[in-house]
VOPAGU-2260 file (C-alpha; in pm, 1 decimal, decimal comma):
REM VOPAGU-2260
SITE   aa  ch    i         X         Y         Z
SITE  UNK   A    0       0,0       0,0       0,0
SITE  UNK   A    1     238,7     259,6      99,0
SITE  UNK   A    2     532,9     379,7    -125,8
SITE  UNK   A    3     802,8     548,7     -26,5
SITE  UNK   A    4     814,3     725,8    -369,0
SITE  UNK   A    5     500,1     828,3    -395,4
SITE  UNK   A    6     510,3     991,6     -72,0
SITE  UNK   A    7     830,9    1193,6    -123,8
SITE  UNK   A    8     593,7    1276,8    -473,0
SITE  UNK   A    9     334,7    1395,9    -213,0
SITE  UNK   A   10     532,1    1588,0     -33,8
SITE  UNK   A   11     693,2    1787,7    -269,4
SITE  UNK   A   12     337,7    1860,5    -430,7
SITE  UNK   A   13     225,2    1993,3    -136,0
SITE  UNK   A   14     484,4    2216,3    -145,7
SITE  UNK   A   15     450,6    2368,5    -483,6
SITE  UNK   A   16     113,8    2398,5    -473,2
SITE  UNK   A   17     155,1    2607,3    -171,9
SITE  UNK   A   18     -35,7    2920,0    -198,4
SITE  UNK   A   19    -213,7    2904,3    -508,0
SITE  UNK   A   20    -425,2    2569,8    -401,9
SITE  UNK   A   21    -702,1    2834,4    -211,3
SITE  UNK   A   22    -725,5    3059,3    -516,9
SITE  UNK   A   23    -580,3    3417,0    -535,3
SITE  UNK   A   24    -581,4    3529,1    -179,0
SITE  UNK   A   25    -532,4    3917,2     -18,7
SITE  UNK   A   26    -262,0    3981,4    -295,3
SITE  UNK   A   27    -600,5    4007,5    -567,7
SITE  UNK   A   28    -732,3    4284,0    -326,7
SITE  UNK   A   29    -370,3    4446,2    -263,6
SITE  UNK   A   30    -331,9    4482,6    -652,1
SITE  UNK   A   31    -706,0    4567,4    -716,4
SITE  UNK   A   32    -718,5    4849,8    -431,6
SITE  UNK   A   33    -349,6    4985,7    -486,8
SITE  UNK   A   34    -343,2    4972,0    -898,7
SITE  UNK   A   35    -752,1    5032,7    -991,4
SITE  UNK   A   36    -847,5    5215,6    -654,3
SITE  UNK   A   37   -1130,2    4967,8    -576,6
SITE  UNK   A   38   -1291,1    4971,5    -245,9
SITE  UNK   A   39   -1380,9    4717,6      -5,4
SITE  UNK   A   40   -1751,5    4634,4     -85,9
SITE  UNK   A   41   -1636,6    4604,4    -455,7
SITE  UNK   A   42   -1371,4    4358,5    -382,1
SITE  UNK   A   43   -1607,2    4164,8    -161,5
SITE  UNK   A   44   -1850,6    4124,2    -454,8
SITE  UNK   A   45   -1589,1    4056,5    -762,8
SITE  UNK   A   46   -1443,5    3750,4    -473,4
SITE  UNK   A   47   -1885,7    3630,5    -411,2
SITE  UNK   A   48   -1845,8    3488,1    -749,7
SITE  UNK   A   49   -1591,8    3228,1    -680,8
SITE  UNK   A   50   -1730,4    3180,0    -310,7
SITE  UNK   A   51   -2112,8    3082,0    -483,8
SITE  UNK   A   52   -1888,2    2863,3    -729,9
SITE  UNK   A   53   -1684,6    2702,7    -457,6
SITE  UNK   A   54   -2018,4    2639,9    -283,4
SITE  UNK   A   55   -2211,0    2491,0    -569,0
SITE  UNK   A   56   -1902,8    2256,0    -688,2
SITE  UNK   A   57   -1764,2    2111,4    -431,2
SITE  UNK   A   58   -2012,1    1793,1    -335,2
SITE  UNK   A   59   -2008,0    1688,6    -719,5
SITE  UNK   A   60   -1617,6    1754,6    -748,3
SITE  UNK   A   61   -1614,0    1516,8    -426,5
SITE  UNK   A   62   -1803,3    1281,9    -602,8
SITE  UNK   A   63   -1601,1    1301,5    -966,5
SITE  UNK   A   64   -1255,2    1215,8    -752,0
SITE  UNK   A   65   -1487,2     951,4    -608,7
SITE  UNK   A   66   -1577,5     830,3    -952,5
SITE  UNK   A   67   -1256,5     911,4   -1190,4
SITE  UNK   A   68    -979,0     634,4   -1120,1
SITE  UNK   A   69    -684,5     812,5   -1265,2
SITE  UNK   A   70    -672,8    1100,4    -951,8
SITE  UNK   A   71    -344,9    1200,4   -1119,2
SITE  UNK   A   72    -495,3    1346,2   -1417,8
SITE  UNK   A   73    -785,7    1552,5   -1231,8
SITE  UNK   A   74    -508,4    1712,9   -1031,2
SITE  UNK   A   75    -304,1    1791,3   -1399,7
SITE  UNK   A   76    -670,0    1952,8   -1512,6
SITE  UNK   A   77    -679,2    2120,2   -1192,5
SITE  UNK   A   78    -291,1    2287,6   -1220,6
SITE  UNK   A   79    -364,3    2391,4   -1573,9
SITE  UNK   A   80    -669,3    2577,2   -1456,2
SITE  UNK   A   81    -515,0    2725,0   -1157,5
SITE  UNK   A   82    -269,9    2898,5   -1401,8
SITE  UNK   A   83    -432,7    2975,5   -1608,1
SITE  UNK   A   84    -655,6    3195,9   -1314,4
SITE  UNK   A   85    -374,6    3392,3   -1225,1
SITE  UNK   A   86    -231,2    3480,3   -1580,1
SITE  UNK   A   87    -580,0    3623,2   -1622,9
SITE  UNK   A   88    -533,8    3859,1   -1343,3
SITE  UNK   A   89    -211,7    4054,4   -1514,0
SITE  UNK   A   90    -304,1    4002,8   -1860,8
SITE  UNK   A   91    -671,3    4080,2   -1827,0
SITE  UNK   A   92    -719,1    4338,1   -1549,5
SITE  UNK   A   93   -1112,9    4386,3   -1590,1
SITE  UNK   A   94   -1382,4    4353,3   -1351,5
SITE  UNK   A   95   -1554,0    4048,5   -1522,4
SITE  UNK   A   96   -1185,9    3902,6   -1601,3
SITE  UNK   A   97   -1085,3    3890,7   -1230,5
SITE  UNK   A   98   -1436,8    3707,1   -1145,7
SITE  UNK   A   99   -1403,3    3424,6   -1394,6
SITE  UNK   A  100   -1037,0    3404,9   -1283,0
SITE  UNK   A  101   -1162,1    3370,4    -908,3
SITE  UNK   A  102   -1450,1    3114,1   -1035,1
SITE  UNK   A  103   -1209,4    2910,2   -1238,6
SITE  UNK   A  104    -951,6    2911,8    -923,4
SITE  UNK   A  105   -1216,4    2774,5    -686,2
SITE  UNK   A  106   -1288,0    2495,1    -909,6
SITE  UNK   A  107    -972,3    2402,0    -934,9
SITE  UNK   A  108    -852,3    2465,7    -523,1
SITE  UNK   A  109   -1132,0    2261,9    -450,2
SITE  UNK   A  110   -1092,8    1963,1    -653,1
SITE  UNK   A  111    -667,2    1989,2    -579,7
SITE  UNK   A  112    -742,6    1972,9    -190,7
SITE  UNK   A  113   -1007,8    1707,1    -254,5
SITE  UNK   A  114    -743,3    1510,3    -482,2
SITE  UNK   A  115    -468,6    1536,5    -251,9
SITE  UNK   A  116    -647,4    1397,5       2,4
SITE  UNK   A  117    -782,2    1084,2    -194,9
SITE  UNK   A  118    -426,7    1016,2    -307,3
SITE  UNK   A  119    -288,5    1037,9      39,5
SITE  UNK   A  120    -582,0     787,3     156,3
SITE  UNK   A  121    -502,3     557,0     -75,1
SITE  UNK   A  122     -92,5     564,9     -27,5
SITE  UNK   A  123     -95,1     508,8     316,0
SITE  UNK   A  124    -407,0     395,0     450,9
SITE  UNK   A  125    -679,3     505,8     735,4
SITE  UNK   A  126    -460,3     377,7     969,4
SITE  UNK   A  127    -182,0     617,9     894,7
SITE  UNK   A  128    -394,7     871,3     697,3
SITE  UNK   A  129    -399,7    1092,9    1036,0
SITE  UNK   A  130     -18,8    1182,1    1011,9
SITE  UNK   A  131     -31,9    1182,6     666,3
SITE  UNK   A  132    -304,9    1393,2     621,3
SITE  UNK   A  133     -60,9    1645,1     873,8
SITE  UNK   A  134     261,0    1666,6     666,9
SITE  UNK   A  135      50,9    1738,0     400,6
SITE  UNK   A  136     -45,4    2083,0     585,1
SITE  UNK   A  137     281,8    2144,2     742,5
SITE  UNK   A  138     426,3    2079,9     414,1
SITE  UNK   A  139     171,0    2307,6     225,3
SITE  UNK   A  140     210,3    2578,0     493,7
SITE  UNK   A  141     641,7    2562,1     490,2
SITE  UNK   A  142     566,7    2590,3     105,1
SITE  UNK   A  143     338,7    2893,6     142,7
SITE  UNK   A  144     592,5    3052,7     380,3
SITE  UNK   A  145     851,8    3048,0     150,6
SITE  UNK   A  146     613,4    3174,1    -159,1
SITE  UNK   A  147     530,1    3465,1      20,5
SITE  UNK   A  148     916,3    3523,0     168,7
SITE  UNK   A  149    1009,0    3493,1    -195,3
SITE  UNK   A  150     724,5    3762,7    -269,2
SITE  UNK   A  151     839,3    3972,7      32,6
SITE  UNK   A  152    1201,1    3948,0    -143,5
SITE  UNK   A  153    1129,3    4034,3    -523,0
SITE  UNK   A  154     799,8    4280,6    -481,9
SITE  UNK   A  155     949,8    4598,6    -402,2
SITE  UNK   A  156    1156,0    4584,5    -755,5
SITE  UNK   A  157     908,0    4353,4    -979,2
SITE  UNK   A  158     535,3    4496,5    -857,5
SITE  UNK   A  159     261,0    4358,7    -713,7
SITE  UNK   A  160     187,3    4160,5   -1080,7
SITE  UNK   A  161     493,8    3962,5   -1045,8
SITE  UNK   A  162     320,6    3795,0    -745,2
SITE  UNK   A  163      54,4    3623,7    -997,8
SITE  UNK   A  164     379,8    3511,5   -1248,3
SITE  UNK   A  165     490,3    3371,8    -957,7
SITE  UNK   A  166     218,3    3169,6    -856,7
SITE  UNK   A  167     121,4    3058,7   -1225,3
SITE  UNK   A  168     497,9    2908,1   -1229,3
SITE  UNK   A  169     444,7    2752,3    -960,8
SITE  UNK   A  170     168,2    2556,2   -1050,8
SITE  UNK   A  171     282,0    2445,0   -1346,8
SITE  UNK   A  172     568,7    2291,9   -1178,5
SITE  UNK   A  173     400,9    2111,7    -976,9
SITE  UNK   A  174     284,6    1841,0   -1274,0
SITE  UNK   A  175     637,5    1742,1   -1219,9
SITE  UNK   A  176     501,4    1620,8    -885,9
SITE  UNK   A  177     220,0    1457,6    -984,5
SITE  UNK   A  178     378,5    1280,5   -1301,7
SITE  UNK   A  179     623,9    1152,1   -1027,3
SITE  UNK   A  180     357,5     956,1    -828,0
SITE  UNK   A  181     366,6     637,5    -929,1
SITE  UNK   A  182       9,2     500,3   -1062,3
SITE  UNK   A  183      51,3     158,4    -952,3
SITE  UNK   A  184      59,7     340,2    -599,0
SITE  UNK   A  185    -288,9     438,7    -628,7
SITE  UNK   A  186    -549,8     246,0    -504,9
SITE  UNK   A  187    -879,5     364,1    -613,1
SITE  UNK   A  188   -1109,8     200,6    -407,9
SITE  UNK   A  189    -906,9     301,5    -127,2
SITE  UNK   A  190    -851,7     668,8    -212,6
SITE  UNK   A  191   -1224,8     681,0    -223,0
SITE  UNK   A  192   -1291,8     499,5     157,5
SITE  UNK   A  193   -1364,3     198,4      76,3
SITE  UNK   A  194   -1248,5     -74,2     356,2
SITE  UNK   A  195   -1108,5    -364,8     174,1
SITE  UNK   A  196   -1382,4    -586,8     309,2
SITE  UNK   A  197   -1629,8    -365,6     158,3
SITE  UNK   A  198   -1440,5    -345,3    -204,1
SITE  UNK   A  199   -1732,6    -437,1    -442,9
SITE  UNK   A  200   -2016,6    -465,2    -258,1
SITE  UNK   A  201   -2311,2    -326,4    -466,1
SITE  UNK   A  202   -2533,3    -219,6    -151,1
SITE  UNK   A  203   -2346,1     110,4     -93,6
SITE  UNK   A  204   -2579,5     409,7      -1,6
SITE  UNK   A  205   -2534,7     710,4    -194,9
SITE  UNK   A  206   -2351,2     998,0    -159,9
SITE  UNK   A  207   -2624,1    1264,3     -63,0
SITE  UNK   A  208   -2744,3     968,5     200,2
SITE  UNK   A  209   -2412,7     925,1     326,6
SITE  UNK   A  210   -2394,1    1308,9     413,1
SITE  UNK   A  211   -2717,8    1398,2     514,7
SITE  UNK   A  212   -2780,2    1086,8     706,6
SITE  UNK   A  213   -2475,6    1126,5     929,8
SITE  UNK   A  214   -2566,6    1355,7    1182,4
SITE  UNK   A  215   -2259,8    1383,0    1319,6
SITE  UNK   A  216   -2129,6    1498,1     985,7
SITE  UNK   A  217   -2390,7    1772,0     940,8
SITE  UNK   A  218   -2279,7    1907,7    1314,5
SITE  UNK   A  219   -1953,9    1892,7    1226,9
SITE  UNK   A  220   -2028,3    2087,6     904,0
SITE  UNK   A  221   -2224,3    2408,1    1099,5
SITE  UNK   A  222   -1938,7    2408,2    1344,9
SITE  UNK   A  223   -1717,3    2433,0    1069,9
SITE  UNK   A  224   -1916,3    2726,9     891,1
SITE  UNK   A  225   -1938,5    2936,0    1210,8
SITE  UNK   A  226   -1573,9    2890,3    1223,3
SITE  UNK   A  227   -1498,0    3015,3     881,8
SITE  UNK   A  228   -1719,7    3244,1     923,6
SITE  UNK   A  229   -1561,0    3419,3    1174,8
SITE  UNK   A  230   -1230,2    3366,6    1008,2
SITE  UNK   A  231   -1179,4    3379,2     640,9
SITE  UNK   A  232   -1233,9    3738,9     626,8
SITE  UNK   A  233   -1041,5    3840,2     946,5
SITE  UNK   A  234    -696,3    3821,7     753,5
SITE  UNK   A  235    -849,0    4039,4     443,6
SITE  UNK   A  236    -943,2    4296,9     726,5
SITE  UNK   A  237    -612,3    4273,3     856,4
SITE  UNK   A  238    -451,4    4346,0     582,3
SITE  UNK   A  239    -695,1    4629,9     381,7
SITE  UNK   A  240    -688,6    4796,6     777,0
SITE  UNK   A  241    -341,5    4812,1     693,5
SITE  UNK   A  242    -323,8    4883,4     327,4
SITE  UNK   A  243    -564,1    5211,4     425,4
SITE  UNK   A  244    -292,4    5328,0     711,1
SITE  UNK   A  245      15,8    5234,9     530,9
SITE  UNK   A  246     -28,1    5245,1     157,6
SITE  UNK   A  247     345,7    5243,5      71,3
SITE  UNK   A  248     395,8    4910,2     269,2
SITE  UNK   A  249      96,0    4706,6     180,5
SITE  UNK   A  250     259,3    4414,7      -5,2
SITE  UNK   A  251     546,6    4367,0     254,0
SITE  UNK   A  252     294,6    4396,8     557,6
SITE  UNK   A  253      84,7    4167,7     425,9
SITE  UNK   A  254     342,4    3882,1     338,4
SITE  UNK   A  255     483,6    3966,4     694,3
SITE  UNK   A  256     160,7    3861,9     835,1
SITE  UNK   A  257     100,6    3546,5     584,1
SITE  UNK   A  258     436,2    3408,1     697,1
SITE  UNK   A  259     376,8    3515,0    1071,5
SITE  UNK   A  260     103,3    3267,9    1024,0
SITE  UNK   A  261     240,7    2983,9     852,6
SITE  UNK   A  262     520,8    2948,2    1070,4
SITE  UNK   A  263     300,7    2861,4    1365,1
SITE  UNK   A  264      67,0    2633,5    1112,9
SITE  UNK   A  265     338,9    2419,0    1045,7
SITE  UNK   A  266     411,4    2341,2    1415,8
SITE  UNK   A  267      35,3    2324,7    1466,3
SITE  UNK   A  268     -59,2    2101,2    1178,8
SITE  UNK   A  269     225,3    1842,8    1235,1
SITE  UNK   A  270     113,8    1847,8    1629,5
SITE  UNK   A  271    -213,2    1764,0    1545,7
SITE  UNK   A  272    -157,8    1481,3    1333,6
SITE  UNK   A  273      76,2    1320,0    1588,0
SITE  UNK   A  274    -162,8    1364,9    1869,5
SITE  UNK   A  275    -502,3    1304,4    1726,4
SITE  UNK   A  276    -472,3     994,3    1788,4
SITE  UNK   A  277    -376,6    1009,3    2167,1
SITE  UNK   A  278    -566,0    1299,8    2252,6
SITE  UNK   A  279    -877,7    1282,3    2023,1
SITE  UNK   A  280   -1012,1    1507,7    1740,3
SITE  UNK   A  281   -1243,8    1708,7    1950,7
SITE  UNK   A  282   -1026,6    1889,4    2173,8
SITE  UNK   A  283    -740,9    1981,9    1976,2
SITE  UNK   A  284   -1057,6    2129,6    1726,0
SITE  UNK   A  285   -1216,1    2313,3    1987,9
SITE  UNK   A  286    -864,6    2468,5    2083,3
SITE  UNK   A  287    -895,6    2642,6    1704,5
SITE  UNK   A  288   -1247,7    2763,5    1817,4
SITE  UNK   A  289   -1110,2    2930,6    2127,1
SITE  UNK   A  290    -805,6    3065,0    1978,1
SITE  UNK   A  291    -986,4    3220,8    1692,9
SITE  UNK   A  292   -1258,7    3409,9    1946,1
SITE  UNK   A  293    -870,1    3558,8    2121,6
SITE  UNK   A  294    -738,6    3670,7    1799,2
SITE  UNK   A  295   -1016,3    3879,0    1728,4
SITE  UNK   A  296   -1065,3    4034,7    2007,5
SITE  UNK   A  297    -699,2    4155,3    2031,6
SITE  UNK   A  298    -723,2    4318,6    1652,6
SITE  UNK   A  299    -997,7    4551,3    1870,9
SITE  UNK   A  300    -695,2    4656,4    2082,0
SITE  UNK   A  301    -426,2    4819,4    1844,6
SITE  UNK   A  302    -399,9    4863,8    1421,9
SITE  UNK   A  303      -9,9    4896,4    1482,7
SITE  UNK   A  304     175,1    4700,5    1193,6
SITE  UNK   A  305     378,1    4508,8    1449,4
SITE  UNK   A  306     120,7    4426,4    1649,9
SITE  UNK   A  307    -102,1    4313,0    1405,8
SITE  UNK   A  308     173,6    4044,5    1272,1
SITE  UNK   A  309     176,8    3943,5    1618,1
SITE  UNK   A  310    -139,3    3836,2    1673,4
SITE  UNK   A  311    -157,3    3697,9    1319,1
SITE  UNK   A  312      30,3    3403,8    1452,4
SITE  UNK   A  313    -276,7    3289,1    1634,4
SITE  UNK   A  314    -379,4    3251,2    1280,9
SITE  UNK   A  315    -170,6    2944,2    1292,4
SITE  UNK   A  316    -317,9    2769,4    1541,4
SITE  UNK   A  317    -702,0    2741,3    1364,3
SITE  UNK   A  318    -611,3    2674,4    1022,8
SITE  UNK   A  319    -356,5    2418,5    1093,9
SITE  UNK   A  320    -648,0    2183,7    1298,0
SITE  UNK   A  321    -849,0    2253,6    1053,4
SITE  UNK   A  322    -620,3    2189,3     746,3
SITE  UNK   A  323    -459,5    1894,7     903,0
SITE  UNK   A  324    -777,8    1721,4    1056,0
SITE  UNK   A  325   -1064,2    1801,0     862,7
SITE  UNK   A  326    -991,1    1492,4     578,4
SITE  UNK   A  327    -950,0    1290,8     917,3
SITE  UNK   A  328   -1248,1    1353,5    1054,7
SITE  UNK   A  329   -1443,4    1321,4     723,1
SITE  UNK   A  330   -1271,5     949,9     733,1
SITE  UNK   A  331   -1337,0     852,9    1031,3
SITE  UNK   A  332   -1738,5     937,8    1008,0
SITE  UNK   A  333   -1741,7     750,6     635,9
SITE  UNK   A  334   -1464,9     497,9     671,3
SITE  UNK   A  335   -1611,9     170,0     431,2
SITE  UNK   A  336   -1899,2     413,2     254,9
SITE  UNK   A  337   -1687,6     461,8    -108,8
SITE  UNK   A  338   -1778,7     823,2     -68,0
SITE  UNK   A  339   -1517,9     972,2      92,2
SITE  UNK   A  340   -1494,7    1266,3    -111,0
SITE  UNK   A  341   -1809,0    1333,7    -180,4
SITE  UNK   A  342   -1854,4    1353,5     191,4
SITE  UNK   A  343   -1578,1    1603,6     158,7
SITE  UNK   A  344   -1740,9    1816,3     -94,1
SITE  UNK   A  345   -2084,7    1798,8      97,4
SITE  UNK   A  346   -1921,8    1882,2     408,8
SITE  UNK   A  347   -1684,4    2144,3     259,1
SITE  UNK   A  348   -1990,5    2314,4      45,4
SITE  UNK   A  349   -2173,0    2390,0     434,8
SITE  UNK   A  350   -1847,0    2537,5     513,5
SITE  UNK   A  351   -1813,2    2703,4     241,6
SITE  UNK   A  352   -2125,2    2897,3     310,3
SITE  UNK   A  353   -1981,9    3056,0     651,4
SITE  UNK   A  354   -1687,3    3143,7     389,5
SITE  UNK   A  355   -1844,6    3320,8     144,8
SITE  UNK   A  356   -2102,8    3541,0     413,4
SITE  UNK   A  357   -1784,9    3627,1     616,0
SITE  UNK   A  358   -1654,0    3874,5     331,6
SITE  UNK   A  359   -1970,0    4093,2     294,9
SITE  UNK   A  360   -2083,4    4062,0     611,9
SITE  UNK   A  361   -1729,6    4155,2     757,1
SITE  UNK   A  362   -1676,0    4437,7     513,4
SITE  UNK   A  363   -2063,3    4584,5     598,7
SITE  UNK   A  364   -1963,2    4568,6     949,0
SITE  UNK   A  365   -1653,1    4818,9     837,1
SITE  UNK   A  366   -1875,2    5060,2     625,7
SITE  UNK   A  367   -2118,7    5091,3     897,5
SITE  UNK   A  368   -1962,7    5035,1    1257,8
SITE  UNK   A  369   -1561,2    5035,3    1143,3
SITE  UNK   A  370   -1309,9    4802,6    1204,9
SITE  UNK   A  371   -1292,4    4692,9    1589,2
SITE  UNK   A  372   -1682,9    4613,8    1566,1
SITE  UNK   A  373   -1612,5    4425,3    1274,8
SITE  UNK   A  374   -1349,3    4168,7    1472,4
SITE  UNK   A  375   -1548,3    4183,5    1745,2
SITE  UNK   A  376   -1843,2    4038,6    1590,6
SITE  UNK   A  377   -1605,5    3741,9    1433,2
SITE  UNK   A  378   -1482,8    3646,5    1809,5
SITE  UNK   A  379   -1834,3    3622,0    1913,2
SITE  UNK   A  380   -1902,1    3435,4    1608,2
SITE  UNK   A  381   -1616,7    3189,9    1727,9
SITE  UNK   A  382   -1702,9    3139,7    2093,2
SITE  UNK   A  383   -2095,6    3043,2    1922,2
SITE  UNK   A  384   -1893,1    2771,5    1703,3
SITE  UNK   A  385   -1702,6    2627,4    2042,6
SITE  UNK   A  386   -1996,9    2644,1    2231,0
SITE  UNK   A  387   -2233,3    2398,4    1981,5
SITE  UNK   A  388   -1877,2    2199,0    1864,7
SITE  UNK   A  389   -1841,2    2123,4    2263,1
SITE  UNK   A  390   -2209,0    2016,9    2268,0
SITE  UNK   A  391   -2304,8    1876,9    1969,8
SITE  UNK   A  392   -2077,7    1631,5    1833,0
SITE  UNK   A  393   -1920,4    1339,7    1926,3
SITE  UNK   A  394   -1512,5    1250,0    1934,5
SITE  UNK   A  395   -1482,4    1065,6    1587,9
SITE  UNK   A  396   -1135,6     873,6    1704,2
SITE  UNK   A  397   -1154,1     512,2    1587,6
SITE  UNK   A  398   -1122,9     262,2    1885,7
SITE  UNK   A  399    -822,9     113,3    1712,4
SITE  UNK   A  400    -667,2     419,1    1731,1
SITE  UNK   A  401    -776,3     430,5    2147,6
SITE  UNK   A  402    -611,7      51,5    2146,0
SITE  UNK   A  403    -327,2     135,0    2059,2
SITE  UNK   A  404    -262,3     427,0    2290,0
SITE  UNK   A  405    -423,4     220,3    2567,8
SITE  UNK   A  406    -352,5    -102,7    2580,9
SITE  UNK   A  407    -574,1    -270,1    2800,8
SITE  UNK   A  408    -885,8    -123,0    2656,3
SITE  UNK   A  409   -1063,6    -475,8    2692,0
SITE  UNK   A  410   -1170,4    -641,1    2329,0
SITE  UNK   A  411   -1578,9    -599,8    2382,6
SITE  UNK   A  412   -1488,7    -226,9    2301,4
SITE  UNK   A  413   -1236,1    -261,9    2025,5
SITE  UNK   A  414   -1518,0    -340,7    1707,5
SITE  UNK   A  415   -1372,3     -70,0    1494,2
SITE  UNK   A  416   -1655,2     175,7    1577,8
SITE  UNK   A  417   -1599,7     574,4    1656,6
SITE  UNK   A  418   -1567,3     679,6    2006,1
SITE  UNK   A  419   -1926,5     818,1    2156,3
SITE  UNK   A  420   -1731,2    1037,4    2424,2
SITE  UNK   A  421   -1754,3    1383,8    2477,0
């Protein structure tokens, strides 16, 4: 099952793929309100186009990977597209240019993360997936800190437009990567959750029954909208709060606080791959809950650049549990259903809601009440998420996993089934 090869393959595709796999990020609204002048509501609406796209797609691009057996070439498709997004952002600055770029980026981010995922599955296993499915974020986040140091470095002589070059190169070296993964290492079925016992059995539910009949998996997919919610605008904030005060140093503020960030999510991600197994899934995810409510309060205390970079690190700490353990939960709640990554995209598309609200609602909250209200509103929005996550659903951790931390966990309780605790 597990190849050596492939995984080295892995990991250096998680690397080059690092910051263009979640579509054009605050650089699109650096360039767009520094070169054209555009304000905040504007940029909110041109990015609602790729958010309703990312929303709509992502259950059936869950359940293409599911379907397709050659995973390798949907993640090719996916590069191409990717660069293809952020050559249109230089080459065709217009309004209705930059919104199919962002539509045709979210398509593609969404079925790479789904893809990488499936191929990890199937390399190493669910018994390993955990820690796999953690080096691939600590990997992707080392990668994205040295995209944006690179960007940091070659800015201030190039432009802001060499940042989109950049990131178009780098995607298209990353089919280097995937060529490199061997096919035979592949397993399919595997990559698509299906136990080995269960390999051809015709009485699979479907997809939409296998989301919407897991309850568990619905909680977990409000929890996780209330959490992006609160959070996938807060760095945009950050960042035009500081474009608006220091308009001469937006580019290298905001790469300061994207690698301020990604040095703490690769500590964060590996951490909670290697102790999700010992500790559980629930409380290192209710840690990214809490630590997200913190970090916006604090942005209500100070707009200072340096300060601000600080307490981007707690950035870190949420989106590396979530990057590193979301695929692992998603396993564990569909592990022998074959629709692993449809359960993925279903899951991912409720999330993907709280993503695409957090924008306008964030940047309404700016017009009318300013800035402080705004990140006030997101921490409240993130002690709401902790509050149901703590109440509502279950820890996910198979018992095998409990077994082998504790080893006298007697036999009657070690049938393979998810943990009802907590």
């Amino acid at each position: 099952m597990s190849s050596p090869r492939a995984e080295r393959a892995l990991d250096v595709l998680n690397v080059v793929l690092a910051d263009v796999r979640y579509g054009l990020g605050p650089y699109a609204a650096i360039f767009l309100m520094t070169r054209y002048g555009w304000d905040e509501a504007s940029i909110a609406f041109a990015a609602s186009f790729a958010g309703m796209t990312g929303l709509i797609a992502q259950t059936p691009i869950g359940a293409l990977v599911d379907r397709v057996r050659s995973k390798r070439a949907v993640l090719a498709c996916a590069v191409l597209v990717l660069a293809a997004s952020c050559l249109m952002v230089v080459l065709l600055p217009r309004f209705w240019a930059l919104a199919a770029a962002g539509v045709a980026g979210a398509l593609a981010g969404s079925t790479i993360g789904t893809g990488l995922a499936a191929i990890s599955l199937s390399i190493v296993g669910p018994e390993r997936f955990a820690r796999r499915a953690a080096r691939n974020e600590a990997l992707f986040h080392s990668g994205n800190a040295i995209v944006n140091l690179t960007i940091l470095s070659v800015a201030p002589f190039f432009g802001i437009a060499a940042v989109f070059w950049a990131l178009a190169a780098a995607s298209l070296l990353s089919l280097g990567a995937i060529r490199a993964i061997p096919a035979r290492a592949i397993d399919a079925d595997l990559a698509r959750g299906l136990s080995p016992n269960a390999m051809g059995c015709k009485s699979k539910p479907s997809a939409w029954r296998t989301v919407l009949g897991c309850r568990p998996l619905l909680v977990f997919g409000v929890c996780g909208a209330l959490f992006h919610f609160a959070n996938v605008s807060m760095i945009g904030l950050v960042v035009q709060r500081l474009t608006r005060r220091h308009p001469a140093d937006s580019v290298p503020l905001a790469a300061a606080c994207m690698i301020a960030a990604q040095i703490v999510m690769v500590a964060i991600a590996s951490l909670s791959g290697s102790r999700a197994d010992a500790w559980g899934r629930k409380p290192i995810f209710l840690s990214a809950f809490l630590v997200l409510a913190l970090r916006g309060a604090l942005y209500t205390v100070s707009d200072d650049p340096l300060w601000s970079i600080v307490v981007q690190l707690l950035d870190g700490v949420g989106v590396g549990v979530f990057g590193a353990l979301f695929p692992v939960v998603i396993a564990d709640l569909v592990r022998g259903s074959g629709h692993f990554n449809a359960a993925q995209g279903g899951v991912g598309t409720i999330h993907s809601i709280g993503g695409i609200l957090s924008a306008p609602a964030a940047n309404l909250i700016v017009v009318w009440a300013g800035y402080d209200a705004a990140f006030a509103t997101q921490a409240a929005v993130a002690l709401a998420g902790a509050a149901l996550f703590w109440l509502a659903m279950p820890e996910t951790r198979p018992r095998q996993a409990m077994r082998a931390r504790f080893r006298r966990v007697p036999d009657s309780l070690s049938d393979g089934r998810t943990s009802p605790s907590g």
